[in-house]
C-alpha positions as CSV (number, residue, x, y, z in Angstrom):
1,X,-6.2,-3.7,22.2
2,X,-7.4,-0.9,19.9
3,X,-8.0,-0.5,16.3
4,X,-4.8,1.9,16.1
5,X,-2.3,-0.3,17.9
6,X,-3.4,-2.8,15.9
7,X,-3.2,-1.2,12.4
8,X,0.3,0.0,13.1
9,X,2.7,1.6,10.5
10,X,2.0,4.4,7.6
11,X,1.5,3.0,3.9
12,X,0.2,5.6,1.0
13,X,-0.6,5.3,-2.5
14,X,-0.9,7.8,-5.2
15,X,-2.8,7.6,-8.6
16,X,-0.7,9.1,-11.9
17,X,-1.4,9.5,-15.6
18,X,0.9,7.3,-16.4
19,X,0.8,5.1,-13.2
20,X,0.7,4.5,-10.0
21,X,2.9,4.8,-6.7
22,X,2.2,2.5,-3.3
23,X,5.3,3.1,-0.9
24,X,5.3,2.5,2.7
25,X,7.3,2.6,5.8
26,X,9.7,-0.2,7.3
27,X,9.1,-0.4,11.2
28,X,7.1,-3.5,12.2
29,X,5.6,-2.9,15.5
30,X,3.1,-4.7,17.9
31,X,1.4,-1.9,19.9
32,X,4.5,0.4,20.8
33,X,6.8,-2.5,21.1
34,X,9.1,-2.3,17.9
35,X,9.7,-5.8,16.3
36,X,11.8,-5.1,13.0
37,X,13.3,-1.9,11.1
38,X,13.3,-4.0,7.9
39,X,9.8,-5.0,7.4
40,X,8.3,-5.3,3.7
41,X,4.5,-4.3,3.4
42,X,5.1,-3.8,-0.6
43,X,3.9,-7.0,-2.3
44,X,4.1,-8.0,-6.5
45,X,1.0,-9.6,-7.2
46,X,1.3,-9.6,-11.5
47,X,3.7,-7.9,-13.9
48,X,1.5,-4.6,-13.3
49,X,-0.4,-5.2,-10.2
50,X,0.8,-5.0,-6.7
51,X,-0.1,-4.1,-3.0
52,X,0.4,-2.4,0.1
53,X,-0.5,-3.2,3.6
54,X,-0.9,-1.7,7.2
55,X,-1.5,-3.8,10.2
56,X,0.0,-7.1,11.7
57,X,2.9,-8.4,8.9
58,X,2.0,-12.1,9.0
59,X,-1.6,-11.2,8.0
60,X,-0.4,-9.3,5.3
61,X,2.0,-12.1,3.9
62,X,-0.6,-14.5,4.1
63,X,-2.9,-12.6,2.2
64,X,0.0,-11.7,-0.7
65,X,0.8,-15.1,-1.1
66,X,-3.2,-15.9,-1.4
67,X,-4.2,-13.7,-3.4
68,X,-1.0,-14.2,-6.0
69,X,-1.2,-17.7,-6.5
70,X,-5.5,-17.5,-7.0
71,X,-4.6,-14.6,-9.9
72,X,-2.2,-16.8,-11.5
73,X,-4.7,-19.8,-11.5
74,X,-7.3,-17.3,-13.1
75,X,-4.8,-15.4,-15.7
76,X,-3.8,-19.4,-16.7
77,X,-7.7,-20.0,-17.0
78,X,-8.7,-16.8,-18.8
79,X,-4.7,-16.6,-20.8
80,X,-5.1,-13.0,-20.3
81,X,-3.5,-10.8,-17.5
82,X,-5.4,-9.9,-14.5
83,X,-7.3,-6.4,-14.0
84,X,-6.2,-4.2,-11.4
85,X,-10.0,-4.4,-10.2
86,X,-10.2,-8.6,-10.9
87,X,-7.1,-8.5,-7.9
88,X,-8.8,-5.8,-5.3
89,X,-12.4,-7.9,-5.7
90,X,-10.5,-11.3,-5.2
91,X,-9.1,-9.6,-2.2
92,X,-12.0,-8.0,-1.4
93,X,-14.1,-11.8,-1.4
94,X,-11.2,-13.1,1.2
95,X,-12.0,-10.3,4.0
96,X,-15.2,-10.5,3.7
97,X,-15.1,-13.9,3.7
98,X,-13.3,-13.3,7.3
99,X,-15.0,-10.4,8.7
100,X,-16.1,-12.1,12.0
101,X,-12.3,-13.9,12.2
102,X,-10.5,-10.7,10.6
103,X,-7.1,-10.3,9.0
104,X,-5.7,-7.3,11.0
105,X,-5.0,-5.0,7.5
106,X,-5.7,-2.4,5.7
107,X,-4.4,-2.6,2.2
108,X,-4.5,-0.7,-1.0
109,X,-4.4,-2.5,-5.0
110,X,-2.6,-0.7,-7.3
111,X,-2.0,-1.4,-11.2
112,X,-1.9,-0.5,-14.8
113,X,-3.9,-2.2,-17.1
114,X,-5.7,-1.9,-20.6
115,X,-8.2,1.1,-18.9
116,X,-5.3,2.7,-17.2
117,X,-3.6,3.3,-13.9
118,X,-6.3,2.4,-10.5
119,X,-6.0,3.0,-7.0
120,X,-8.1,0.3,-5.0
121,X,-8.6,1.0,-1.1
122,X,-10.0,-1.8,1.2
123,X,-10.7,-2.1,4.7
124,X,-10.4,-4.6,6.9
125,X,-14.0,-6.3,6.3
126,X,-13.4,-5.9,2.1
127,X,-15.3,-2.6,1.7
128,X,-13.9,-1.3,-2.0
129,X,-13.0,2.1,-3.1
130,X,-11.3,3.6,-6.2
131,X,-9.7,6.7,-5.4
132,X,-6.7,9.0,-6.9
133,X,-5.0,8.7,-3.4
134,X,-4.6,7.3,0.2
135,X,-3.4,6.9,3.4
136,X,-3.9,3.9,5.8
137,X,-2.5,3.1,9.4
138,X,-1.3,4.7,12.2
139,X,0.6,7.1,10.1
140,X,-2.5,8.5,7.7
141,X,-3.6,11.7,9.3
142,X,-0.1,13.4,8.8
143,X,0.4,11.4,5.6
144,X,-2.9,12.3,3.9
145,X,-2.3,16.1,4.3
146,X,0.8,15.9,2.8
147,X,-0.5,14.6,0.1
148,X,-4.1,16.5,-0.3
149,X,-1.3,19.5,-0.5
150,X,0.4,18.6,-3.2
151,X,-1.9,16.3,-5.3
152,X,-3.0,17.8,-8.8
153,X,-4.5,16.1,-11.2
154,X,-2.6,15.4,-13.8
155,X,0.8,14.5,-12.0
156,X,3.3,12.2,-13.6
157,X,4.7,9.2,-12.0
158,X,7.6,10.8,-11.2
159,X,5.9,13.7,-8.8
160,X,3.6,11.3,-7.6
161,X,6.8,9.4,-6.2
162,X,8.5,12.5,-4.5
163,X,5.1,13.1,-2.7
164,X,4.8,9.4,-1.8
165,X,8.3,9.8,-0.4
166,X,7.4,13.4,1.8
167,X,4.3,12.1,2.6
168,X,6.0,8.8,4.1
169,X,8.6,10.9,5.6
170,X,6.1,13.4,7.7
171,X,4.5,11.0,9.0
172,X,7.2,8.5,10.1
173,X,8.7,12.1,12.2
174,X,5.7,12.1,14.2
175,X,4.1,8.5,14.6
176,X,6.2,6.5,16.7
177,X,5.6,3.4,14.7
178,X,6.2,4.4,11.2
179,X,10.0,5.0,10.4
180,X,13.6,2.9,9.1
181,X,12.8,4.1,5.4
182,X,10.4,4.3,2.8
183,X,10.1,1.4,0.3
184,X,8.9,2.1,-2.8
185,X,6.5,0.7,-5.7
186,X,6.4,2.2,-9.5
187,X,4.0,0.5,-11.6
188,X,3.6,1.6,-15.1
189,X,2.8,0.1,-18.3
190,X,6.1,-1.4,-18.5
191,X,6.0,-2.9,-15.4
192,X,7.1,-2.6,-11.1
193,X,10.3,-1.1,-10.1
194,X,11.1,-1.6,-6.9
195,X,13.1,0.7,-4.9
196,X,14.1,1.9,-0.9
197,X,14.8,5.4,-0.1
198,X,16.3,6.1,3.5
199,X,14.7,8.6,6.1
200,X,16.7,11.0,7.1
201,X,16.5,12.2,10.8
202,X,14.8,15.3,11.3
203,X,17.5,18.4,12.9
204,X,16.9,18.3,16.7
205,X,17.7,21.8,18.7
């Protein structure tokens, strides 16, 4: 089975001044076969850190619940919160660690701390970028372009979320696994709202 009907699904995630936004589409599937139109690939890691996955859902839970109990053990042991980097190398040390036995992600850390708002992207084998924005799955062609269009540095937490939202959108009306809605993260200095926004059908001649 290939790389793409593997890494199914459409998730983004979009670097602000005063935040960040990680947002993703509902539709579990296994290659074309559609599993679930309620699927959650948004997960809360600390008060200001979370992350989003593409790929196979229980890889993607497993590694959530992994990598948020280890960062509670270390902000108990350090009695400070956890970096926004401290969670994307922990995560970055459990895929590598797997590499030749690999969870079938993709994933993205996203956070606010003391530096400010990061956007973490790693690959399947732990490979670890900071960027201002990305795309992963099945979805990220039509998804990055929608973004590269409208990003500006700059942007507030607010437009980052609307382009989140389009970018999600274009992509679930043209890859056949992405779709059922857009969930939504908001993480700022105050903390992660939560939030789903419904995908309207496109107008069919």
């Amino acid at each position: 089975m290939s790389e793409y009907e593997i890494i199914t699904g459409t998730s983004v995630g979009i670097k602000a001044v005063d935040g960040v936004v990680l947002a993703s589409e509902k539709r579990v599937a296994y290659g074309f076969y559609l599993l679930s139109k309620s699927g959650k690939k948004l997960f809360k890691v600390t008060d200001n850190v979370g992350l989003v996955s593409s790929g196979v859902l229980a890889d993607m839970q497993v590694i959530s619940k992994l990598v948020r109990a280890n960062i509670s053990i270390h902000e108990m042991e350090a009695k400070r919160p956890a970096s926004t980097r401290a969670v994307a190398k922990f995560l970055s040390q459990v895929l590598f660690q797997n590499r030749y036995m690999p969870f079938l992600v993709e994933a993205m850390v996203g956070g606010v701390d003391e530096s400010g708002p990061h956007l973490i992207v790693l690959d399947a084998a732990g490979a670890l970028i900071e960027d201002d924005f990305a795309s992963l799955g099945t979805g990220a062609r039509t998804a990055i372009g929608i973004i590269e269009t409208s990003y500006k540095q700059g942007l507030s937490v607010n437009d980052a979320r609307m382009i989140a939202i389009n970018a999600i959108r274009e992509a679930s009306y043209r890859d056949a696994v992405s779709g059922d809605g857009v969930d939504l993260m908001i993480i700022t200095k105050e903390g992660i709202r939560e939030e789903t926004v419904p995908i309207a059908q496109p107008a069919r001649l």
